[in-house]
N, C-alpha and C positions, 0 to 999 in steps of 0.2 A: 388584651381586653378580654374579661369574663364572659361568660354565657348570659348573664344580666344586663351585662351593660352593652354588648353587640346587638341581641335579636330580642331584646324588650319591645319593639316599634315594629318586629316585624309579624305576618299575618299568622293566626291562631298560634303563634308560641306566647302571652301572655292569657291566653285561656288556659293552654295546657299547663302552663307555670305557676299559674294562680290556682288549678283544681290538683296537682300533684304538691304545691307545697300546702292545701288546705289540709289534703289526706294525711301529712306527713303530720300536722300540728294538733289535728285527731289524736293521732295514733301515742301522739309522746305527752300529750294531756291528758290522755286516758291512764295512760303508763303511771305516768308522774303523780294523780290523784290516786290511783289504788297504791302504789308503794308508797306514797305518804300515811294513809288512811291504817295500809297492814302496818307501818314501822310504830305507828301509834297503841295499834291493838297487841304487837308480839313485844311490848318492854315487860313484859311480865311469862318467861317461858321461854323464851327465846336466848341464842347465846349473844356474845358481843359483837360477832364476826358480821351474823345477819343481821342485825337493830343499823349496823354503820351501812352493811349492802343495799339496804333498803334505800336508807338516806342518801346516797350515794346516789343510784339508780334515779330517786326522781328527781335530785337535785341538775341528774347528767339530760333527763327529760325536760326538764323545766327549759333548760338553755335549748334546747331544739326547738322549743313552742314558740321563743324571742327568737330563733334563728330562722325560722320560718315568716313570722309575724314581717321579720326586717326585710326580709328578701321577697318577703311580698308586697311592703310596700314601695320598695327601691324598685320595684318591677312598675307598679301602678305609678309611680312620679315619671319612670322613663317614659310609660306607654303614652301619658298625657304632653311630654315636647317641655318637663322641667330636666335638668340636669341637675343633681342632686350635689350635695358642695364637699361632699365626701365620697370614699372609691364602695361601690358594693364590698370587695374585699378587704377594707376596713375593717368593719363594723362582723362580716358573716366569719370570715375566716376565724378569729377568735372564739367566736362563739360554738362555732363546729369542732373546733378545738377540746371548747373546756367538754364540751358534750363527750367526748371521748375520751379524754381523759378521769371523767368523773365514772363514767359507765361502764370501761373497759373492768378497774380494781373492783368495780362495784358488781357487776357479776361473775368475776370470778372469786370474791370473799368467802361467799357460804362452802366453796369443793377447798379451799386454799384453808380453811379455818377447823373443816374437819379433820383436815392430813397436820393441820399444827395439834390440834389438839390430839388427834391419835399418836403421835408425835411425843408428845409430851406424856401421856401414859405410859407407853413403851417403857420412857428413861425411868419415869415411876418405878416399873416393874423390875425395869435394870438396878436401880439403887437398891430395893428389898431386895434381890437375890443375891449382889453382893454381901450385903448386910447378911444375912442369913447363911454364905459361905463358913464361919465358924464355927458355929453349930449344929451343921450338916457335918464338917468336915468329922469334929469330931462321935459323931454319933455313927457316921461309916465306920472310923476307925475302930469304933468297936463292934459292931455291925456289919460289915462287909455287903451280907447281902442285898441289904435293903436299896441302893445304888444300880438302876434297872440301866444304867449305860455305865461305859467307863469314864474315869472323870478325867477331864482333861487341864492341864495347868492354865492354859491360856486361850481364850474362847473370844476373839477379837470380833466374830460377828453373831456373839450372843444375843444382840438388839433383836438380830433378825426373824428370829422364835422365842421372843423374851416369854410369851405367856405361856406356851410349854412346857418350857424351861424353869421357870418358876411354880409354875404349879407342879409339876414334877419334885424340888425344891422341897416345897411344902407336902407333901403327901411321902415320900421317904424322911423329913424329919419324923414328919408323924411317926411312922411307923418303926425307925429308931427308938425313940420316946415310946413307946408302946413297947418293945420289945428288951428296954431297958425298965419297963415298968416304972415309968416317970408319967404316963399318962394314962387315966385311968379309962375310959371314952375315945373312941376313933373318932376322929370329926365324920359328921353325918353329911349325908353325901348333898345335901340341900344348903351346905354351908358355902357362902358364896367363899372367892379366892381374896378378897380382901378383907374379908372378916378374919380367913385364915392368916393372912401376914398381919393383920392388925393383932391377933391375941397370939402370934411367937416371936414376933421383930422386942 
């Protein structure tokens, strides 16, 4: 037997039960109205990770306000001597469920959506400086010095200082290209690094 369904009838636990699940339908209606209200206001600016965390989040509050709502009135039918024709855990246990389930993904989206997306730059950065391997290579060849590390055949955790590594990449082509007089202008130091792979890729 539940905690609802044993001491509903008995002295000051349907006070206490009734002003702690009142607090609780506060707190996840307050929740739930402002992350509706911001998912509304941020579809313009925002990325896709936090538009769904939002909706998530009040969706996961919503169900706590009805899990509240129910367990407080399956409290009040007990206190008054009705027996209710379903179990309290019927009806709550699912509900505290989807709560969790909706809430849990849902705040962790926005930390989970920046590491994908930082993620997915990196390989970015990884595919131009592949790409860019020929043109380096051969511009060392003739050039030697311009190549401020030695180059190495196989660089299996190049990801893990791809920007770098790539900007390194791009500033000894440069300077190849400059010292083969292919390039009449150094890039200026104000030129961002994807301006720079966008006008040598």
């Amino acid at each position: 037997m539940l905690f609802a369904e044993r001491y509903s009838a008995a002295p000051f636990i349907p006070a206490y039960m009734s002003l702690f699940l009142a607090v609780i339908a506060l707190a996840c209606a307050d929740i739930a109205v402002s992350t509706w209200r911001h998912g509304r206001r941020a579809r313009q600016g925002a990325t896709p990770y936090l538009r769904v965390s939002v909706r998530l989040v009040s969706a996961a509050a919503f169900s706590g306000v009805v899990y509240c709502l129910f367990k407080g009135l399956y409290v009040a039918v007990r206190f008054f001597g009705t027996s209710p024709s379903i179990g309290e855990n019927t009806v709550s246990t699912p509900l505290a469920l989807t709560s969790v389930i909706l809430g849990a993904p849902g705040l962790a989206l926005p930390k989970a959506g920046t590491a994908i997306a930082a993620f997915r730059r990196r390989l970015g950065f990884l595919r131009a400086y592949r790409r860019l391997y020929p043109l380096w290579s051969d511009l060392r060849a003739a050039t030697p010095e311009i190549a401020l590390h030695r180059p190495r055949g196989w660089e299996p955790f190049a990801i893990l200082d791809i920007e770098y590594r790539l900007y390194r990449r791009v500033i000894e082509i440069n300077d190849g290209m400059l010292a083969q007089g292919i390039a009449d202008q150094p890039a200026g130091p104000d030129r961002s690094l994807d301006d720079e792979i966008s006008r040598l890729l």
